[in-house]
FIMARKOL-808198 format. One record per atom (N, C-alpha, C, O): z, y, x; atom name. Coordinates in steps of 0.02 Angstrom, whole numbers. Atoms other than C-alpha are relative to their C-alpha. Example, Ala and Ser with C-alpha at 12.3 -4.5 7.8 and 13.67 -1.06 7.14 Angstrom:
2
<<0,-59,45>,N>
<<390,-225,615>,CA>
<<0,60,45>,C>
<<33,59,97>,O>
<<-3,-59,-42>,N>
<<357,-53,684>,CA>
<<37,55,-39>,C>
<<45,110,-14>,O>
END
This chain:
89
<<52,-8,-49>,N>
<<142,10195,2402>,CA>
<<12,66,38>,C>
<<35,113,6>,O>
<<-45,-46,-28>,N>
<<181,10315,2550>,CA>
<<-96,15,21>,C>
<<-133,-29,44>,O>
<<33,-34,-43>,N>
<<27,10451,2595>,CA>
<<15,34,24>,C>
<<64,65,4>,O>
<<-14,-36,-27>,N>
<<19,10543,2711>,CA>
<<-77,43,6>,C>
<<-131,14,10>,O>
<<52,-20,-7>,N>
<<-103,10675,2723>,CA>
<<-12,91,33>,C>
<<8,140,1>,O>
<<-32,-49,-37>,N>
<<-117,10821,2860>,CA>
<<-49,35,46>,C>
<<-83,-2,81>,O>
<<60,-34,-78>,N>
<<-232,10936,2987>,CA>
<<67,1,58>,C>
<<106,46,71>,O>
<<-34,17,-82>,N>
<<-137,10851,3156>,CA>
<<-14,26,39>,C>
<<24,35,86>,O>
<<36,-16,-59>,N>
<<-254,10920,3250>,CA>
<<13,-53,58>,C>
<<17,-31,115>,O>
<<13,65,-36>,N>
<<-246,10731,3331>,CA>
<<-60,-29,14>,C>
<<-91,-52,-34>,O>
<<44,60,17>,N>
<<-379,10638,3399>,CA>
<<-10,-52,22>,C>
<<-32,-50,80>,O>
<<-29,54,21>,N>
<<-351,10463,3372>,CA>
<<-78,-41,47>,C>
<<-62,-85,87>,O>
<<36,29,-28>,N>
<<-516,10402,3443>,CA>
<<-46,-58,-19>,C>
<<-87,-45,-63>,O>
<<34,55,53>,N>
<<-596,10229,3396>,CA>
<<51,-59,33>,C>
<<89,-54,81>,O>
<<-46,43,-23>,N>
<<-511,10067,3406>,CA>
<<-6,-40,48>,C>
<<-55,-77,50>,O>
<<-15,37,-32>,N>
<<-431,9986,3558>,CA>
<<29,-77,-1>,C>
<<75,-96,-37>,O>
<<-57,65,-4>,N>
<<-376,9807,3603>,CA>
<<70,12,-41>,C>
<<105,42,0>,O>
<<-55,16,5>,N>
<<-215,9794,3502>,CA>
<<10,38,-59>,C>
<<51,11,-96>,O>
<<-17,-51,51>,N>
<<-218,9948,3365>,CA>
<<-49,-45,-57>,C>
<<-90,-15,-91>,O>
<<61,14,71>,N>
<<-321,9839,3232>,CA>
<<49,28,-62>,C>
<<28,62,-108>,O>
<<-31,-22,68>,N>
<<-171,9868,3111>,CA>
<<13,48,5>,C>
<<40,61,-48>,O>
<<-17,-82,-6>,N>
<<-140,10045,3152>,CA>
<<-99,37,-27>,C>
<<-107,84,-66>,O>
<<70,-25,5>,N>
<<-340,10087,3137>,CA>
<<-35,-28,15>,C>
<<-18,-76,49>,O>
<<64,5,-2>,N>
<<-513,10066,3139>,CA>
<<-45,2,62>,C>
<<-22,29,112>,O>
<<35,-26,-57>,N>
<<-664,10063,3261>,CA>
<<-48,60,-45>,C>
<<-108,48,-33>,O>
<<49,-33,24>,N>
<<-755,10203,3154>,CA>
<<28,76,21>,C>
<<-4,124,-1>,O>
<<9,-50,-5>,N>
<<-670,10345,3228>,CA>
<<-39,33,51>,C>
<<-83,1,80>,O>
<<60,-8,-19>,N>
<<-754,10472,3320>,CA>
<<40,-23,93>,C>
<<94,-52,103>,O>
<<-40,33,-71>,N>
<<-729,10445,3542>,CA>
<<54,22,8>,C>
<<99,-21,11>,O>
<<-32,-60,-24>,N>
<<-621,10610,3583>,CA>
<<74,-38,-29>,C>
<<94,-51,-86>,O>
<<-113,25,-4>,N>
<<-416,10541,3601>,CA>
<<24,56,46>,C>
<<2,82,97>,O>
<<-58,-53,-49>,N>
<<-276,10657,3656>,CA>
<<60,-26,-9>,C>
<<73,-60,-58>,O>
<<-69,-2,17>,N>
<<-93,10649,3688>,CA>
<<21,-30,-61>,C>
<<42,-88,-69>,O>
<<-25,6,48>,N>
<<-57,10673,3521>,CA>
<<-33,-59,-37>,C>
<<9,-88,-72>,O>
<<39,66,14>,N>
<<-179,10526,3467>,CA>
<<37,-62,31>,C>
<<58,-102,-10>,O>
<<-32,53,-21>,N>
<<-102,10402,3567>,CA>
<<78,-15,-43>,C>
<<93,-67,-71>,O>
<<-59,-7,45>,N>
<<84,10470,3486>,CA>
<<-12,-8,-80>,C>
<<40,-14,-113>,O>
<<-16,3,97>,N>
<<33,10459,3279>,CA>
<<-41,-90,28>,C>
<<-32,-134,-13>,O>
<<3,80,4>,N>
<<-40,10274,3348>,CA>
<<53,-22,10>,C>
<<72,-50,-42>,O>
<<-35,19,9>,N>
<<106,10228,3411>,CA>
<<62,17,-64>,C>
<<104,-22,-85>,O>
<<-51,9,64>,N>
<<206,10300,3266>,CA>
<<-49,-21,-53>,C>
<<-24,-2,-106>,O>
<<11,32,55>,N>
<<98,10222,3148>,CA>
<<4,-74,15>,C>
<<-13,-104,-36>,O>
<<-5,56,-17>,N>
<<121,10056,3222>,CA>
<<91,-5,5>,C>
<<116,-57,26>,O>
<<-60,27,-2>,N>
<<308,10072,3212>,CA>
<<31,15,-85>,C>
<<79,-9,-115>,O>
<<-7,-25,85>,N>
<<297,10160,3020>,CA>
<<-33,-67,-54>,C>
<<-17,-79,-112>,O>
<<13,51,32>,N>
<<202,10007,2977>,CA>
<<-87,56,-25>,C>
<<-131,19,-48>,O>
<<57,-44,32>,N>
<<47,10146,2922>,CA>
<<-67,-25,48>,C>
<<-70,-48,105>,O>
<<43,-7,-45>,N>
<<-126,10150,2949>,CA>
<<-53,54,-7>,C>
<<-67,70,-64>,O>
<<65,-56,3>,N>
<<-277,10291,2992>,CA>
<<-49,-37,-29>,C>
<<-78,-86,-7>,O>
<<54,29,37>,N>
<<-387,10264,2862>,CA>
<<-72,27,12>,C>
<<-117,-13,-1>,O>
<<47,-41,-23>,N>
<<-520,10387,2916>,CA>
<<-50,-44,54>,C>
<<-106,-20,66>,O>
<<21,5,-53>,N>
<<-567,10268,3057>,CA>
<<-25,-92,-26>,C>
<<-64,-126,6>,O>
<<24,60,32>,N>
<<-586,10098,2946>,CA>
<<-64,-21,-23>,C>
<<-86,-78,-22>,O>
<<78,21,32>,N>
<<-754,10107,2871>,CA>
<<-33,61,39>,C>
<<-15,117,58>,O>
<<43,-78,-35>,N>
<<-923,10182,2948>,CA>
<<-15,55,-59>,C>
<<-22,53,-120>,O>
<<39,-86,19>,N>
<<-978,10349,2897>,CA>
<<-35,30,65>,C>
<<-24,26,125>,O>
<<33,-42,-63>,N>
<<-1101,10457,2982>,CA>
<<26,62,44>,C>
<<39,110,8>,O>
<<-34,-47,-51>,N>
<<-1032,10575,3131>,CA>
<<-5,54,-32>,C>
<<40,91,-12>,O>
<<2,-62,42>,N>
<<-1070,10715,3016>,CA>
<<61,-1,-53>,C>
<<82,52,-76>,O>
<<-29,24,61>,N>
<<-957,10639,2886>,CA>
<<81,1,27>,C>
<<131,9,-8>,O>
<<-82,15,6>,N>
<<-800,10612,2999>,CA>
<<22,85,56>,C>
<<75,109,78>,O>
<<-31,-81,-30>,N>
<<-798,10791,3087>,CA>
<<54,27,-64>,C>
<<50,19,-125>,O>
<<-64,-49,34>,N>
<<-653,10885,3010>,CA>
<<1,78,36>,C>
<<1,131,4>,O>
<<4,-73,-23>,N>
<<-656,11028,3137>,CA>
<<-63,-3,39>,C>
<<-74,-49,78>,O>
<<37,-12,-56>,N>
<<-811,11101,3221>,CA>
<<21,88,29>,C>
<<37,132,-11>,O>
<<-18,-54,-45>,N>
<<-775,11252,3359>,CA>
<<-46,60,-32>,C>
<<-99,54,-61>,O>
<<42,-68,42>,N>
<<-836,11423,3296>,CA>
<<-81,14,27>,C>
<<-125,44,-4>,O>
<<66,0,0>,N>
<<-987,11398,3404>,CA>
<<-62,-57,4>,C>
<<-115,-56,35>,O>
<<29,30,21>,N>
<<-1053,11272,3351>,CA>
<<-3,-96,63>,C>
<<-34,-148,51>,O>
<<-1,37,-76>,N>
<<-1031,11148,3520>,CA>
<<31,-59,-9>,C>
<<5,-112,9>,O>
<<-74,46,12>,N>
<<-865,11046,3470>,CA>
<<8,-9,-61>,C>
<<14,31,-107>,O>
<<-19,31,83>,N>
<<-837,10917,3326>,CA>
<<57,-40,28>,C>
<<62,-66,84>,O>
<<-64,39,4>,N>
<<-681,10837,3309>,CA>
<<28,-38,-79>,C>
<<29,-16,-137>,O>
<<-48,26,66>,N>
<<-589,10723,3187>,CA>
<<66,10,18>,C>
<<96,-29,56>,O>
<<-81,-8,-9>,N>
<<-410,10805,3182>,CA>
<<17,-7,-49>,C>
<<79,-4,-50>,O>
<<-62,2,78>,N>
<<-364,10782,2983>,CA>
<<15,-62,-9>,C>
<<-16,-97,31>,O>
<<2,73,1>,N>
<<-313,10615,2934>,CA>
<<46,-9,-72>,C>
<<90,25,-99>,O>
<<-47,29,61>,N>
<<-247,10528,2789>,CA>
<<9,-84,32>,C>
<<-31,-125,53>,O>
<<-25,49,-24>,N>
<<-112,10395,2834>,CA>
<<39,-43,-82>,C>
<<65,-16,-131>,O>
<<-6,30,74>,N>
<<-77,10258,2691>,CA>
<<59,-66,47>,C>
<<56,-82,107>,O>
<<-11,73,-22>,N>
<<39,10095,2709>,CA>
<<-33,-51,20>,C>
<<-86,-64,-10>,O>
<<57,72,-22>,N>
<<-33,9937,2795>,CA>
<<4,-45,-31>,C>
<<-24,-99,-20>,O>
<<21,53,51>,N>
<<-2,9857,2650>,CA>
<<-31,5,-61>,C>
<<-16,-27,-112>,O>
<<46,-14,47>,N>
<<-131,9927,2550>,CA>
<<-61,20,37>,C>
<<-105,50,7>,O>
<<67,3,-62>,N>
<<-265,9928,2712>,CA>
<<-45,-55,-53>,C>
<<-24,-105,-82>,O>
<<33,40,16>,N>
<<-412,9864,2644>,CA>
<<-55,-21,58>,C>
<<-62,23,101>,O>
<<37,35,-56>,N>
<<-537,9761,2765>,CA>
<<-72,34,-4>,C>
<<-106,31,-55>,O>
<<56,-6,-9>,N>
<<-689,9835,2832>,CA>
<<-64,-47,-36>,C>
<<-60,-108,-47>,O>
<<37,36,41>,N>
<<-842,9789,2740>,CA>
<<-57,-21,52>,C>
<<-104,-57,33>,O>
END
C-alpha cells in the first residue's frame, strides 16, 4: 500500500466532471496551479485525495488558516492507492 502524506500547500478544490477516481466532492472551493498538477498526477499514479472523499465540517478540513485569522485552506493531504478508495457513504 503506497501513502503518501505531505503539507503541498495545494489546493485541490472539490470534485469536477471527470476526477471521481482521483477525488472527492468534499473538498474545500479554493484550486490553484498546483491543484490541478497533484490531480493530474494522481490520475496518472493511479492515487487518490482522500481528504476530499467523505463530508466533514469546513472546520474539520482547514489545514492552514492565515495568521489573521481571514484565510482557511486545505493544503495537507494524504494520497493512498485507488485501489483501496473506499466509496462515499
Amino acid at each position: 500500500m503506497l501513502i503518501i502524506k505531505r503539507n503541498m500547500n495545494v489546493e485541490v478544490g472539490n470534485l469536477v466532471s471527470g476526477l471521481g477516481k482521483v477525488m472527492g466532492r468534499h473538498g474545500m472551493d479554493a484550486v490553484n496551479d498546483k491543484g490541478e498538477r497533484l490531480k493530474e498526477v494522481c490520475g496518472f499514479n493511479e492515487t487518490v485525495i482522500t481528504g476530499t472523499i467523505f463530508p466533514h465540517k469546513e472546520i474539520h478540513k482547514q489545514t492552514w488558516v492565515s495568521p489573521n485569522g481571514r484565510t482557511n485552506n486545505q493544503v495537507d493531504h494524504i494520497l493512498v492507492n485507488s485501489k483501496f478508495r473506499t466509496q462515499e457513504s
